[in-house]
N, C-alpha and C positions, 0 to 999 in steps of 0.2 A: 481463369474463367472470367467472365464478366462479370461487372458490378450490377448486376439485376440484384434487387431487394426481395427478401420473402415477406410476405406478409399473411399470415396466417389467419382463420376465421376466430381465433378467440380473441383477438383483438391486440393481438401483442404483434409489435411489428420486429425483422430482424433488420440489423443494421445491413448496407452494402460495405463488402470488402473483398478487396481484390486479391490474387495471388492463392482464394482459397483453395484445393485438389475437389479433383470430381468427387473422391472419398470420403472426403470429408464435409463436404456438402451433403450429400449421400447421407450420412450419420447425423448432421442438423436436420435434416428433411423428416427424419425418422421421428423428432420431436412431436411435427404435425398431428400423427395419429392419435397423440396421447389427447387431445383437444376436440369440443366436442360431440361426436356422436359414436365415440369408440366405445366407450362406456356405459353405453344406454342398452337394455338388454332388448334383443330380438323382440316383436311382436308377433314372429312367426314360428311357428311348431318345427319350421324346417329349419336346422342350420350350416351353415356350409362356410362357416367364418365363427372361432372360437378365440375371444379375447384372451385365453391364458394360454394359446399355444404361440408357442418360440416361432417364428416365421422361419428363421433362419437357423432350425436345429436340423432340416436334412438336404442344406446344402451341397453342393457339389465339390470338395478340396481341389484349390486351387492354389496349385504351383508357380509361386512369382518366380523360378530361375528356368520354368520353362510350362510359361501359358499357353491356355490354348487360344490359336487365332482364327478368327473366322475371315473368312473373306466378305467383302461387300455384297459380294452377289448371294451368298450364301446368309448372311445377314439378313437383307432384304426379302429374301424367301421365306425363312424363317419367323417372321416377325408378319408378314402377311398370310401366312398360314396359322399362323397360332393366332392372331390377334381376328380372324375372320372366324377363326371355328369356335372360337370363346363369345363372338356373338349368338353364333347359331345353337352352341351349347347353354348360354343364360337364356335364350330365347326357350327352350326346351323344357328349361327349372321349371322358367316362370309358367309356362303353361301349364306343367303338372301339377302345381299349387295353384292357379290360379283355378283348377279343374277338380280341385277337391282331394289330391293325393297329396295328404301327409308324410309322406316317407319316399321319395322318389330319390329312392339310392343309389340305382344305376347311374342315373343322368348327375348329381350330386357328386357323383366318384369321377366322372368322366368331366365335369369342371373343376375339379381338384387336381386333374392329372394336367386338364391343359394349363391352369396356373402354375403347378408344379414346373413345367414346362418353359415358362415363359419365365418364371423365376429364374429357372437353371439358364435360360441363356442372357437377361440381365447380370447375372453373376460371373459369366464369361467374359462379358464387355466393361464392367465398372465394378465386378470384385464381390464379398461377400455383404459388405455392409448394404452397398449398395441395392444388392439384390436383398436383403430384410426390409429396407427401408421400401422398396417397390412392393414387395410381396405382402406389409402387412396394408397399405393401401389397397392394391388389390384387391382382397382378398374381402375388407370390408367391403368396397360399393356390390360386390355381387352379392351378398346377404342384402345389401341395401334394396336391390331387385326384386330378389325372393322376398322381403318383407310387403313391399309395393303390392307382390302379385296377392300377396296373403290378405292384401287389406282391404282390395279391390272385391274380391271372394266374399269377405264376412263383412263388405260395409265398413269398414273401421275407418272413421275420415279422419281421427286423431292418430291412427298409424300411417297413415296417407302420409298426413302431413310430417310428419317426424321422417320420415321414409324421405321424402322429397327434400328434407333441408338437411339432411346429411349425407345425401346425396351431391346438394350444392357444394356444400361444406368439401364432398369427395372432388367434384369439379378443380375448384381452385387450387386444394393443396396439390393434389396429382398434376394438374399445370403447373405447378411451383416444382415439384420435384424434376418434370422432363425436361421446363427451361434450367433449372441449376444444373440439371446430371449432364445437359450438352452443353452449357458453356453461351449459352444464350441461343446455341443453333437452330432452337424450338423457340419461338416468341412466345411469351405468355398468352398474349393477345388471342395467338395464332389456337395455340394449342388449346385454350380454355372454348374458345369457340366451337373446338373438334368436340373437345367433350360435353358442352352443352346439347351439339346437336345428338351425339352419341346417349345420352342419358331420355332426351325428349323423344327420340325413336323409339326407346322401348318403356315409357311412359303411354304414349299412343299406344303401342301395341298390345300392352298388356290391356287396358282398356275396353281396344277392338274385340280381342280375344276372350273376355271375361263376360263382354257383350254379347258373346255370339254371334260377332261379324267375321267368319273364319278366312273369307276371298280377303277383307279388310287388312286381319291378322297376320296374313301370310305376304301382302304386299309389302308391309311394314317390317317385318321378318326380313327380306328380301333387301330391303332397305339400307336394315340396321349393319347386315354384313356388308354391304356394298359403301358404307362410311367407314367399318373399320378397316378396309384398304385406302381408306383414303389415311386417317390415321395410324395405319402403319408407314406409310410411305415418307410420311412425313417429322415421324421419328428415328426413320431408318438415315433420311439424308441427311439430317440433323447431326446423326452417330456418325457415321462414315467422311462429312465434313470436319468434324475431330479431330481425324488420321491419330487414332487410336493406336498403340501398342497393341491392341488385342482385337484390334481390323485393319483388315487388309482390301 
């Protein structure tokens, strides 16, 4: 891989070193989440991210003497389907908590599956660790959502704020782990960019929507999925410049 540096938000920087495996970068990355705002308990009644669950207890077994391969095309499909309906599904969360439903399980189940989902096919591409290491990021910034919508709701400008800087916090590590997992094929630069605008669309939106500017909300909404095909796209070419063992 490349010598790109990780430098994490608690302030500890990692050294550059070459020669390391996607997998094993993968497993250092995973460090990230222990830093923090992993640890800080929800300020929202809703939770859809449990800090003492195993991220990676219902992985998919995966057969190093005969993996499976995805093709590029199928990749790319993939990864713009799940990563476009996981906006349209936190867009969903956020509105039911931001609308005063405490317990919106349906819509909670249906963003657990699309993670689940997206986990399982990082785990095809770059192996088990790798896929933990993605899945508990994950998993955090969309509680990090639901806490937003939650605060917007009850005024809480002190969960606001905590909601927003571990969010940032989410930014840059999740940029740190897509530039290491491709090998620089994702620039930092590049990627952190995706995800600032990604995070600030549904910062607006929930806003709109908690406002009661529904035409506002729903433009934004519209939006927010219409960016993550942009950042799908550009994780996919990232992977498939690779020339992966496990793309084709």
């Amino acid at each position: 891989m490349s010598g790109h540096g990780i430098v994490n938000q608690c302030g500890r920087g990692r050294t550059r070193r070459a020669g390391v495996t996607i997998m094993s970068a993968a497993v250092a990355m995973a460090g990230l989440t222990g830093c923090g705002s992993s640890s800080a308990p929800s300020a929202s009644p809703v939770t859809v991210f449990s800090v003492s669950a195993d991220p990676g207890s219902d992985l998919p077994v995966v057969d190093a003497k005969h993996p499976v391969v995805l093709t590029a095309v199928k990749l790319r499909s993939t990864l713009d389907s799940l990563l476009s309906e996981h906006a349209s599904l936190v867009a969903t969360v956020m509105h039911l908590v931001g609308a005063g439903d405490d317990n919106p399980s349906a819509a909670v189940s249906a963003l657990g599956a699309n993670t689940k989902a997206l986990t399982d096919a990082i785990a095809v591409i770059y192996g088990v660790d790798g896929a933990r290491a993605f899945a508990q990021l994950w998993q955090q910034h969309t509680q990090f959502f639901v806490d937003i919508a939650h605060a917007d709701r009850t005024h809480d400008a002190g969960a606001k704020d905590l909601a927003q800087r571990q969010l940032l916090d989410y930014q840059n590590d999740f940029a740190s782990f897509v530039t290491t997992a491709t090998a620089g094929g994702a620039s930092l630069v590049a990627v952190t960019g995706l995800l600032h605008g990604h995070v600030a669309d549904f910062m607006s939106y929930i806003e709109a929507d908690v406002g009661g500017n529904r035409r506002e909300a729903l433009r934004l909404r519209e939006l927010a999925v219409a960016h993550m095909h942009v950042i799908a796209k550009a994780i996919a070419d990232a992977i498939v410049a690779q020339h992966l063992k496990t793309v084709r």
